[in-house]
N, C-alpha and C positions, 0 to 999 in steps of 0.2 A: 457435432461440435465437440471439438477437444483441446485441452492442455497440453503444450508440449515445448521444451525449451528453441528459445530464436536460435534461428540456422544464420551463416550468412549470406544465403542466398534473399533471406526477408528484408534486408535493406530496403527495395523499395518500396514493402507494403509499410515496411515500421516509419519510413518518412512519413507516407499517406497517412499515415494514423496520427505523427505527429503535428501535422497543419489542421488536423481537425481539431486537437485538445482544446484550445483555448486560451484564454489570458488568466497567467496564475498559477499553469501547470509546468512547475519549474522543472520537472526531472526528463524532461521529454521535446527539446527545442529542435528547430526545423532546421539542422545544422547537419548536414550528410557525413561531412570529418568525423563529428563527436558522434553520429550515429552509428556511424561504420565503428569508430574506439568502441563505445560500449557493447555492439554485437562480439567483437573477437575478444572483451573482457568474459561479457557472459561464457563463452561458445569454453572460453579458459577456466574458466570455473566451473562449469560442467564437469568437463574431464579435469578436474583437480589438481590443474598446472601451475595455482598461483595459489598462494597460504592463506587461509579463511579466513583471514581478519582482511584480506582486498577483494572479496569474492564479491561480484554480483550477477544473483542468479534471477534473468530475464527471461520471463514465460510467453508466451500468444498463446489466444485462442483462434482453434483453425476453422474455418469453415470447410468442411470438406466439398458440400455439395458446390458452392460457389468458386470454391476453389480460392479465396485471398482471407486476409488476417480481419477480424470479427473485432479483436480487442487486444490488452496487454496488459501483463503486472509483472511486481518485480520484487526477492528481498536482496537489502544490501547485509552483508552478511557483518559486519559493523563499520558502524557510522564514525568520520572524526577522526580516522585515523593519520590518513595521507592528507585530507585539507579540514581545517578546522569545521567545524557545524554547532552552530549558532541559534538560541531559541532566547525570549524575552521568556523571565519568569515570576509572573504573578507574585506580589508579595504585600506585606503591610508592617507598615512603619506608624510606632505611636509617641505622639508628642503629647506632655502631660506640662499646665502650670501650677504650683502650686500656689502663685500670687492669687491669679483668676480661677482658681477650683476649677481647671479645664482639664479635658481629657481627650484626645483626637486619636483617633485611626486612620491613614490616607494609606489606597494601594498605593502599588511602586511596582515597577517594571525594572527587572534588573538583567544583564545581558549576561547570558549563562554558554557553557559549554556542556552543562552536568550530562546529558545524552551521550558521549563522546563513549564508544565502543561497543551500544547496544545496537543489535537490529533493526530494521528498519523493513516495514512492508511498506511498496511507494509502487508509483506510475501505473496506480491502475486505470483503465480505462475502455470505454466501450462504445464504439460508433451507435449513434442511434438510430442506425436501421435497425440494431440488432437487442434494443428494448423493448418493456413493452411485456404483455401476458398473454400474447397465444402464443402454441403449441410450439412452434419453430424456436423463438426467444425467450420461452419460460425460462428464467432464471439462469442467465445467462451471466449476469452480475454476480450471484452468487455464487458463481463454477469458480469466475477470476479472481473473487476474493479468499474462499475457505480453500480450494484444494493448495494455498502457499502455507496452511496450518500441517495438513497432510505431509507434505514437504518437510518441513521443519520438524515435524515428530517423527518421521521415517530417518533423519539427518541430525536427529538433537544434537548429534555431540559435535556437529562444525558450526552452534549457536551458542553467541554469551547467553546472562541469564532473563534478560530484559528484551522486550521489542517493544517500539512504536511505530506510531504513525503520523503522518503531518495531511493536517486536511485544509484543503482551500478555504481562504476565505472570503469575506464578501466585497462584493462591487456592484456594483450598482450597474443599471442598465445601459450607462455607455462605457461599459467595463474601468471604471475610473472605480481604485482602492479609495473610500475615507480615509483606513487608517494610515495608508501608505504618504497618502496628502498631506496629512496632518502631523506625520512624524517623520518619514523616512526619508522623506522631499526637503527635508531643512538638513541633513546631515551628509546627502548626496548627491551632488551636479550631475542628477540622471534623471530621467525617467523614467516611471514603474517599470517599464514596460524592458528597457536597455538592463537596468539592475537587476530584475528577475530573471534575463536571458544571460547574462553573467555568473549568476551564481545556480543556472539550469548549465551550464558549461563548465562547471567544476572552480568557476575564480571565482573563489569569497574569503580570498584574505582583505581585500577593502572592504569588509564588514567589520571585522576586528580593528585597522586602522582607521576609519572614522565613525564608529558611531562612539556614544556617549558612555565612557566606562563608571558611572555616577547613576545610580537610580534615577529614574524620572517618575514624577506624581502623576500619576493618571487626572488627577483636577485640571492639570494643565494643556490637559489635550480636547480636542472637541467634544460636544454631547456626541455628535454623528462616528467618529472615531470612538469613544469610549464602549460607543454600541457593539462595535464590530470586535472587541477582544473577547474569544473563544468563540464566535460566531463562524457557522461555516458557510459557504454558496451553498445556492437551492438546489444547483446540479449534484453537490457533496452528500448533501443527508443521506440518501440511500445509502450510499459509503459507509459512513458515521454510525447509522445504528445498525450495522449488521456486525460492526465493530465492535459497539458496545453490547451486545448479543452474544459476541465471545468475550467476552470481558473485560474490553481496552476499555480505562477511565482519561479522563481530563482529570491532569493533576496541576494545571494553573499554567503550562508553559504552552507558548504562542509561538506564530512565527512572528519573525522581526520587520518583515513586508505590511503581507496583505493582514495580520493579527489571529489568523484560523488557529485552532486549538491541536495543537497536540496530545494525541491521546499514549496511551503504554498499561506494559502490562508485566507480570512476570510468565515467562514463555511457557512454565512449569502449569502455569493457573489457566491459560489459554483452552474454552471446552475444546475444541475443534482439534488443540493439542492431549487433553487428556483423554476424551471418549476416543477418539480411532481408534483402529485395533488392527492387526492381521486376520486375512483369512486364505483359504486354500480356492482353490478355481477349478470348477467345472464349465466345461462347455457344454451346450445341447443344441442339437439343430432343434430350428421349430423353434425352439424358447423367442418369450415374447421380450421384444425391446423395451427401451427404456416408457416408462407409464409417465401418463397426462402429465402429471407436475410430480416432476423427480426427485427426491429426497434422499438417496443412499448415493455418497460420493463415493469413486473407486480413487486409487491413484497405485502405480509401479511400484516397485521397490528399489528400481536400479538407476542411477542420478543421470549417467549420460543420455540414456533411452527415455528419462522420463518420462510419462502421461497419466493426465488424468480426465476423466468425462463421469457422468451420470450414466447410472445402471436403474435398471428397470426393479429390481428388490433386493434385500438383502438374505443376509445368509442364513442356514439354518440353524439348529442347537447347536451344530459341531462345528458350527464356522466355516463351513462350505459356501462357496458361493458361485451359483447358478448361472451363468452369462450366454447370454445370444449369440451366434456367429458373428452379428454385426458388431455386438459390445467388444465381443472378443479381439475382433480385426483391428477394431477404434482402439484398447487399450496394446495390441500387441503384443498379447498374453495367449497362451495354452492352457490347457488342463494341467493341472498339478502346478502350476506358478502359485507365487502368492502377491497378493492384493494385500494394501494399505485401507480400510473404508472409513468411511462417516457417516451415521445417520445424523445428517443435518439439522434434524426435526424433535431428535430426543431432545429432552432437560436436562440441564447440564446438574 
């Protein structure tokens, strides 16, 4: 299993992967046009043909033995630029009388733009053949979430200072949003389902022209809605706390749909950003591959070639590191290259 930037020839496997996502996973719609656009967006940002603030760099995981795409992630190198990007943000408004000695606090959701030029880590996802805790799939979620840390600390300086994340939120067992019902359904002649695939398609300026530019009282909205602001799907948690394990927090801002929490950070503070380090690369034949439950990430240094996979140990005092013919083959690397790493497992 390895990381390595979408080609265009993955068109077909990155369709397949998107008809499995689900309801809710906006960045990834079962639209061949817009899948085709964003492979030759990524494929252009790779090789550094368009200005980092339009960059989106879209990874797969490969299965080598089976030969098709495992999974996929992605960061948008800043958000809000070319089409506005919209989050509800948590707040509290207080009404005092002094006739009635009253004091009140009501949240308020207010419709914000303040995200607009931080990063974004988004689309990640992973067939569920390919979860799960034996050997084959150990931590295979883990590969597509951290090595886009690696990424971005090997590339710091084509990133603002901030990144987030936007996590699904919930619905209920016949995939029907509360919050969506209960808020987004009165201000647009859609269905969850057409509006989600709308602004998964890059049009969401009809989010700007109709929703409510006026605070709204969360009192006003259902108990069952009220529940779901910062709540994420049961598919998402794994997500969510490996996120908050590098140290993205919920700072109150939701999305505008399904109400999932957005998390962020400063890029600077990210562990996965500040423990990597470089190392120097040996190969050994004989050296033993990657161990039972793998912990030291590898990743490239070089953007267009990128790759990253799980290596069998880390380096030694001098920062050498020891690699298997096969690890070697997987990352594409020689003796005397250097490697990006991560011990996934230290404390931050």
């Amino acid at each position: 299993m390895r990381i390595r930037p979408i080609a265009e020839g993955d068109l077909d496997d990155l369709q397949a992967l998107a008809r499995e996502t689900g309801v809710g996973f906006t960045s990834l719609p079962d639209n061949r046009d817009f899948l085709a656009a964003k492979i030759a967006s990524a494929v252009s940002a790779f090789e550094e043909r368009i200005p980092v603030d339009r960059r989106l760099y879209f990874f797969v995981l490969e299965d080598e033995v089976q030969g098709k795409l495992a999974g996929c992630c992605a960061i948008e190198g800043q958000v809000g630029r070319e089409v506005p990007f919209y989050h509800y943000r948590l707040g509290t408004l207080a009404h005092s009388s002094v006739q009635l000695d009253m004091h009140r606090t009501i949240d308020t959701l207010f419709l914000s733009s303040d995200h607009t030029g931080d990063a974004e880590v988004a689309s990640l996802f992973l067939r569920p053949e390919y979860r799960g805790t034996d050997h084959r799939h150990q931590r295979n979620g883990a590969l597509l979430s951290m090595m886009r840390w690696l990424f971005m600390a090997e590339f710091r300086d084509r990133f603002p200072d901030k990144v987030l994340a936007e996590m699904r939120g919930v619905f209920d067992e016949h995939g029907r949003s509360p919050f969506w019902h209960c808020l987004g359904s009165h201000f647009f002649p859609l269905d969850f389902d057409e509006a989600d695939k709308l602004t998964g398609l890059g049009q969401k300026s009809f989010i700007g022209e109709l929703m409510p530019k006026f605070p709204i009282y969360t009192p006003f909205l259902s108990e069952e809605a009220r529940a779901c602001i910062g709540q994420v799907h049961a598919q998402t948690r794994p997500a969510l706390a490996m996120l908050k394990k590098e140290g993205l927090r919920w700072e109150g801002y939701i999305d505008i749909f399904d109400g999932g929490p957005t998390v962020e950070a400063y890029i600077d503070d990210v562990r996965g950003v500040r423990l990597s380090r470089h190392c120097r690369v040996e190969v050994k034949a004989g050296a033993t591959p990657t161990e039972a439950r793998p912990r030291w990430l590898a990743a490239t240094t070089g953007m267009a070639g990128f790759r990253a996979a799980w290596v069998g140990r880390g380096p030694d005092a001098h920062d050498v590191l020891t690699l298997s013919e096969e690890e070697a083959r997987r990352l594409e690397v020689a003796a005397g290259d250097t490697l990006r790493i991560l011990d996934t497992e230290e404390e931050a």
